[in-house]
Every structure is written in C-alpha cells, then in structure tokens.
C-alpha positions in Angstrom: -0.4 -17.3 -21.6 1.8 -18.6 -18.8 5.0 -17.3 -16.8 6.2 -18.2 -13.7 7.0 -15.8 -10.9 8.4 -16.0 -7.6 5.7 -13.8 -6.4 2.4 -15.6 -4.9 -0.1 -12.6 -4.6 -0.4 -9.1 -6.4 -2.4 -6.2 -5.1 -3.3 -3.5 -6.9 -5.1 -0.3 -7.0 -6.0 2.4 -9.5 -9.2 3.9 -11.0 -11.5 2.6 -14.0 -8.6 1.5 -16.1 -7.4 -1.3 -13.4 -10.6 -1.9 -11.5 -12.2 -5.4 -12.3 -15.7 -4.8 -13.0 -16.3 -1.4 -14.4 -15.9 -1.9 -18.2 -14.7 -5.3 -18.3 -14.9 -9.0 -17.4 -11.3 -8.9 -17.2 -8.7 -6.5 -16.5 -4.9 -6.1 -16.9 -4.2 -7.0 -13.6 -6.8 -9.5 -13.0 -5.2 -11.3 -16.4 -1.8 -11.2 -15.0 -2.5 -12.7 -11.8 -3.7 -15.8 -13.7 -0.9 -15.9 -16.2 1.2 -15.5 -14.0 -0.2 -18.0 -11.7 -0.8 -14.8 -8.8 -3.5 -14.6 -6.1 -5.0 -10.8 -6.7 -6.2 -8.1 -4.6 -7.8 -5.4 -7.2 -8.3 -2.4 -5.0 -9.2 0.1 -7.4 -12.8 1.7 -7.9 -13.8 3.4 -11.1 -13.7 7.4 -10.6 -10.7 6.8 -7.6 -8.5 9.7 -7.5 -4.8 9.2 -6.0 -5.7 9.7 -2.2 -7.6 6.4 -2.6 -5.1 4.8 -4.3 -2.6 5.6 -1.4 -4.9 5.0 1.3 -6.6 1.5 -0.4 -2.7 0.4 -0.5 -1.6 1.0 2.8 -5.4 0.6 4.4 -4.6 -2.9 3.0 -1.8 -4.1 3.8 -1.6 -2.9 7.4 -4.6 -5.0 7.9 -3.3 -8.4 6.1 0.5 -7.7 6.2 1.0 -10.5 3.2 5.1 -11.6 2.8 7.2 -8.8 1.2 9.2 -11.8 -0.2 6.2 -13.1 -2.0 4.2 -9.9 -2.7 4.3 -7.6 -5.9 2.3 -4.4 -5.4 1.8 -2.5 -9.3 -0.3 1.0 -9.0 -1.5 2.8 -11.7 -2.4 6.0 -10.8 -5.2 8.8 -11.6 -5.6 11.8 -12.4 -4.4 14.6 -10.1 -7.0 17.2 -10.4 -9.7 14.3 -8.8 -10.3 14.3 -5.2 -11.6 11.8 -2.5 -12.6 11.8 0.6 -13.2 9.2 3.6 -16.6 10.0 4.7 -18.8 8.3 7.3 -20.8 5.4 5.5 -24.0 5.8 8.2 -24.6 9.3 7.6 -27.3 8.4 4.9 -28.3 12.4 4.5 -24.9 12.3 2.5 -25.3 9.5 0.6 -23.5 10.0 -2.5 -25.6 7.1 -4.3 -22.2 6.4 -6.5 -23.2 3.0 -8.2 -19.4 2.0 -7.0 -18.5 1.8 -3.4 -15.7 0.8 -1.5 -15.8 0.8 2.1 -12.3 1.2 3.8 -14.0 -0.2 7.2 -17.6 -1.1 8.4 -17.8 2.6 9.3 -15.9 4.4 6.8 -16.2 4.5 3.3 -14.7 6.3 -0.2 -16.3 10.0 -1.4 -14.6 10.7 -4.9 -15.0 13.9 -7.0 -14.1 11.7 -10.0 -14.5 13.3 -13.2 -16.6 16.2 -10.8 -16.9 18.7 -13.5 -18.9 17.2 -15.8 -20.8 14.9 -13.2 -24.4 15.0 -13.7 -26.1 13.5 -10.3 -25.9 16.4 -7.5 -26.0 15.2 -4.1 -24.6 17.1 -1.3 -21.9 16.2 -1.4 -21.5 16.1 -5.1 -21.6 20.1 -4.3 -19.5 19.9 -1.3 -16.5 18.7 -3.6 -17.3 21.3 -6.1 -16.8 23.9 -3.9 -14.2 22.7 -2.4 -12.6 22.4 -5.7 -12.9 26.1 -6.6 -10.0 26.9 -3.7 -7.6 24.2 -6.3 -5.2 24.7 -8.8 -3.1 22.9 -11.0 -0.4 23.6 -8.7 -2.2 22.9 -5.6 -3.5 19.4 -7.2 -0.3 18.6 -8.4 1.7 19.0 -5.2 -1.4 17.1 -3.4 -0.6 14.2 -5.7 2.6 14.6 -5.6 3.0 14.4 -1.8 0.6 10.9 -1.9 2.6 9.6 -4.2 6.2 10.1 -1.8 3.5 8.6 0.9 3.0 5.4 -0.5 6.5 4.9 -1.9 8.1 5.9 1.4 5.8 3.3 3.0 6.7 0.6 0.4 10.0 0.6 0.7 10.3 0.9 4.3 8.1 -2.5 4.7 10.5 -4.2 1.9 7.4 -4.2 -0.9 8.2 -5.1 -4.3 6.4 -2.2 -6.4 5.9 -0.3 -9.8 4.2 3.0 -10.7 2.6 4.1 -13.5 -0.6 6.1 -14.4 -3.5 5.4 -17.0 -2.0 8.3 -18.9 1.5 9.3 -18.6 1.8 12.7 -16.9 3.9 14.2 -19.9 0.9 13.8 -22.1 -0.6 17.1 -23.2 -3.9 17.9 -21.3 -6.8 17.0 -22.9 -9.6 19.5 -21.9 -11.9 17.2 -22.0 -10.8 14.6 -19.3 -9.5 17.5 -17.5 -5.8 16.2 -16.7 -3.0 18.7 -15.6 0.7 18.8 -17.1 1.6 17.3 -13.5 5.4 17.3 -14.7 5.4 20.7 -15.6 3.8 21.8 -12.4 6.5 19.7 -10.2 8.9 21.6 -12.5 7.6 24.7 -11.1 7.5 23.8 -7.2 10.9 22.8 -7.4 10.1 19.2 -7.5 9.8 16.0 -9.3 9.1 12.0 -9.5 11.6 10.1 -8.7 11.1 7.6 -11.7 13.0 4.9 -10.7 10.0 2.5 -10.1 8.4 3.6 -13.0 7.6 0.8 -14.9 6.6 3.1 -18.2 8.2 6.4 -18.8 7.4 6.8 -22.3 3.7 8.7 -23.0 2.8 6.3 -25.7 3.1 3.5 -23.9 0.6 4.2 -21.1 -2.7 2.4 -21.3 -4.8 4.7 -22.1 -2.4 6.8 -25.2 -1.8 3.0 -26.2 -5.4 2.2 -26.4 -6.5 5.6 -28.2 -4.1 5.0 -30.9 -5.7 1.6 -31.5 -9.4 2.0 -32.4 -10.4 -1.4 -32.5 -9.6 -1.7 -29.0 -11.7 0.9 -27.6 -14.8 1.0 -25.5 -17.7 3.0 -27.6 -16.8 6.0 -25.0 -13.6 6.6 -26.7 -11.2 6.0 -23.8 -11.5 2.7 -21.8 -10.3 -0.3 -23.3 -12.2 -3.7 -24.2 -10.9 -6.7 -22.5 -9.0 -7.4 -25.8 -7.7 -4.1 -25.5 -6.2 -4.7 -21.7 -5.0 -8.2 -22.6 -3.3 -7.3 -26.1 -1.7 -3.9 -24.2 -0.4 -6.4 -21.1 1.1 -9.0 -23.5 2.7 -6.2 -25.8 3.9 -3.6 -23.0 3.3 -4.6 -19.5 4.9 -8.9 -19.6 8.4 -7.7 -21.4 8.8 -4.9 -18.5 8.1 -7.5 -15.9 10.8 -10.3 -18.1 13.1 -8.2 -18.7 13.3 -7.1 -14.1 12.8 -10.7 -13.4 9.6 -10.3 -11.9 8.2 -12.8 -14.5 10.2 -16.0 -16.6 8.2 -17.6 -19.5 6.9 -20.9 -18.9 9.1 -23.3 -21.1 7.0 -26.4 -20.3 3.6 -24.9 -22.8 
C-alpha cells in the first residue's frame, strides 16, 4: 500500500500493541510509516503503562524538537490501573531483569508494574509496585491517567504538534477481570471529569485494536489478545488509513 502525506516523520508510543518487536516483525505504526512513506520513532515498550507513554513523548521531543509542520505524533494508550516508574538504571540491587528496557537517559531508565498482578518474576521492586499498588483505586488510577493524559495533550498543542489518541481498548469497554482494566469513563463520570475526545481518532469500542482483533480469531496471537502482523496490517488498512483520508493526514497514491 502507498499514500502520500505531507508529514515526514511519525513518533509514536504505547504498550505491547504498538511497540515493534514484542509480538511482531511489524506493527501498525511501523507499517504506516512505510506506506505512507514516514520516517518512525516507535517509543513504546511492551507492559508500558500511561506515565511512560507521556513521559517517552515529551522525553523525546524536547531532546530532538523535529518540525511541527512535518510531524504527526499518534498515541495509543494503556491501561490505567498499570504503573511506572523512572528508576535509577545503576542501582543493580534493583534490577528489575524485565527482558524489555528502555532507558530515558544514560542514567535513568523505565520501572513498569505492567500486568503486576499476575506477574510471576518477584524482584524488589516487583514488590515495591505491589505494595504500592494496594494504596490505588479505580478512582485513584483513573484520575492518575487522566491527569497524564491532559499533560501530554496540553504540551502538544502548545508546541503546534499534529496528534491523535486512542487506546489498545477503548475505555467504554466492559472490564475484563482478567486483563484487569477499569471503566475509566465511568470513574471520570464520577470525579466530575472527562476526555475531551476531540483528537480521538476512534470513539467507538469495537473499533479499537484489541476489541477488533478479538472479534477476528484468525488474527490472533495464540495468547488470545495480541494480534499477528496480519492482524495489525488488515486492522490499519480497514480502520486506522480511512480516519487518516478522510482528516487529510493521508491522500492515496494515484500513480500505483
């Protein structure tokens, strides 16, 4: 596939579902940088909750400061009941000995709860964040997320980014005990607050990657919730391009 775009580089950041090398040889993003003829810079990390995903984003682009003009950013976002940290990558008696890292600078790297409650190595951390975790909520996670959320869009739009939201699972799906996500809507709801949906490239539950995917068997991973690469290049070309066509981020290439 080919489309033409006025932007030059994407940068993106997520968890499992966006990150390049976790399930996948190629991921949605990493495929729509080269159809549509994009430098990338994948940022997410397998496990990431949303504190990483805010702080990858803006980590990044304060150090390279790429052209707003020529620069789309698209974030998925994770789940809000995980948690990371920014931990000091010398102290070695903390080693979290996560077979993903990211390291944010030559000093300081990424400690994520991930899916914590059903995480089977325990390191010291590992029970640091499960402690930690028994003074959350739903309502506590949610506003957490909530708040880095308004972070990173406040930030985007003050620097003149392009950007679009959306999350691996939309936030209205019911919770799925299991993979431990919260009715984040519905907790807003009762803080008095809410997402501001306006650059919220998919609003509709069934259209999120990972409801999309579960309702198409053939495309899933044998864990029953990541998607093949088939599955991230069929859900791009069927949900993610017409989204991006129809707000002129992408044209189709008439010269194939």
């Amino acid at each position: 596939m080919k489309y033409n775009s006025k932007y030059k580089k994407l940068i993106v950041s997520g968890c499992s579902f966006t990150h390049n090398n976790h399930h996948t040889p190629c991921s949605w993003p990493n495929t729509l940088a080269v159809w549509g003829n994009m430098s990338i810079e994948n940022l997410a990390i397998p496990g990431a909750g949303n504190a990483h995903i805010k702080n990858s984003t803006i980590l990044h682009l304060e150090k390279t400061r790429p052209d707003p003009e020529t620069t789309l950013i698209m974030i998925m976002w994770s789940g809000p009941e995980r948690i990371d940290w920014i931990t000091d990558r010398n102290s070695s008696k903390f080693y979290t000995q996560y077979p993903f890292s990211y390291n944010y600078t030559s000093q300081n790297e990424l400690t994520l709860g991930g899916s914590w409650w059903v995480n089977k190595i325990k390191t010291h951390l590992d029970d640091v964040i499960v402690n930690y975790s028994k003074y959350q909520s739903n309502s506590s996670l949610a506003l957490t997320s909530w708040l880095l959320i308004q972070d990173l869009e406040n930030y985007l739009k003050v620097n003149g980014y392009t950007y679009y939201f959306m999350s691996w699972f939309d936030y209205n799906d019911p919770v799925d005990n299991k993979n431990r996500w919260i009715e984040f809507d519905n907790e807003l709801i009762k803080l008095g607050l809410k997402r501001d949906l306006h650059h919220w490239l998919l609003t509709e539950t069934e259209l999120s990657l990972g409801r999309w995917t579960a309702t198409r068997p053939e495309y899933l991973m044998e864990d029953g919730i990541h998607a093949v690469f088939q599955g991230h290049e069929a859900w791009l070309q069927a949900v993610i391009v017409p989204k991006l066509i129809e707000k002129n981020v992408l044209n189709e290439d008439t010269t194939q």
